[in-house]
C-alpha positions, 0 to 999 in steps of 0.5 A: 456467472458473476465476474470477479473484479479484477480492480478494487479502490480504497480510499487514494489506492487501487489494487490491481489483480491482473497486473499484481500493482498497487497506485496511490494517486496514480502512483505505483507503489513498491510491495513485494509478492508475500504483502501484496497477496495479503493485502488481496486477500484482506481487500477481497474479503473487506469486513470479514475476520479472517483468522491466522489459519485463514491466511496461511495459504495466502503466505504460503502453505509450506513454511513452518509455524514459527517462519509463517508466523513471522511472514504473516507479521513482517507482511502485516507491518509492510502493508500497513507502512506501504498505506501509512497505516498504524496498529494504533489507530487503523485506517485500513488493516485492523488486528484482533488480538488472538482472532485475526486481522480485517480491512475496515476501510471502503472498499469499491470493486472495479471491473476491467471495462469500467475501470479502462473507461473511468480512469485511463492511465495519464502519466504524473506532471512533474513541476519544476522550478524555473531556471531563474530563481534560485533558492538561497543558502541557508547557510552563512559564513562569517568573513574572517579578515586576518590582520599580520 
């Protein structure tokens, strides 16, 4: 039986199955339920045109045309602004007028064990600036002396 990844990694990000995440550097990034299940269904079938139809169970099989229509693009659109990618030019997600949408980026599966042995979680080191030095203002007021 051939296990199903349960991680995939493109470029800075990781989509984790399991746990329904996406990490940027090491980073948790905010994707509601509908992008995240698109941007799956993309990742896992990485190359392959998969048309409207194709990802109208991805969305959900209950909604109107009209209502799937518009979930399909609001999804497409925040996926694309969660990755910073762009319908121009796309790095990840890239549109086929009257076809479908495909992921065209590198796409590397991970397994379970292997992802846990080759990148354990380590928290984000957050820099501070020292106490003393202070930034100056940018802002200058002129003095105004008043003479009575």
């Amino acid at each position: 039986m051939i296990e199903q990844p349960s991680r995939f990694r493109f470029d800075r990000f990781e989509l984790d199955c399991a746990s329904r995440v996406l990490r940027k550097s090491g980073i948790r990034l905010k994707l509601e339920d509908q992008p995240f299940r698109l941007l799956l269904a993309l990742v896992q079938r990485q190359g392959e045109v998969l048309t409207r139809e194709d990802l109208r169970g991805t969305l959900g099989p209950e909604a109107t045309y009209a209502d799937f229509d518009r979930s399909l693009t609001r999804s497409i659109s925040k996926v694309r602004t969660t990755l910073g990618d762009s319908a121009i030019h796309p790095r990840f997600i890239e549109t086929l007028p009257r076809q479908g949408y495909r992921f065209v980026g590198s796409v590397t599966p991970v397994s379970t064990q292997m992802s846990a042995v080759a990148q354990p979680e380590q928290p984000v080191e957050m820099t501070q600036m020292p106490s003393e030095v202070k930034p100056k203002s940018r802002w200058r007021f002129p003095r105004l002396s008043f003479r009575w």
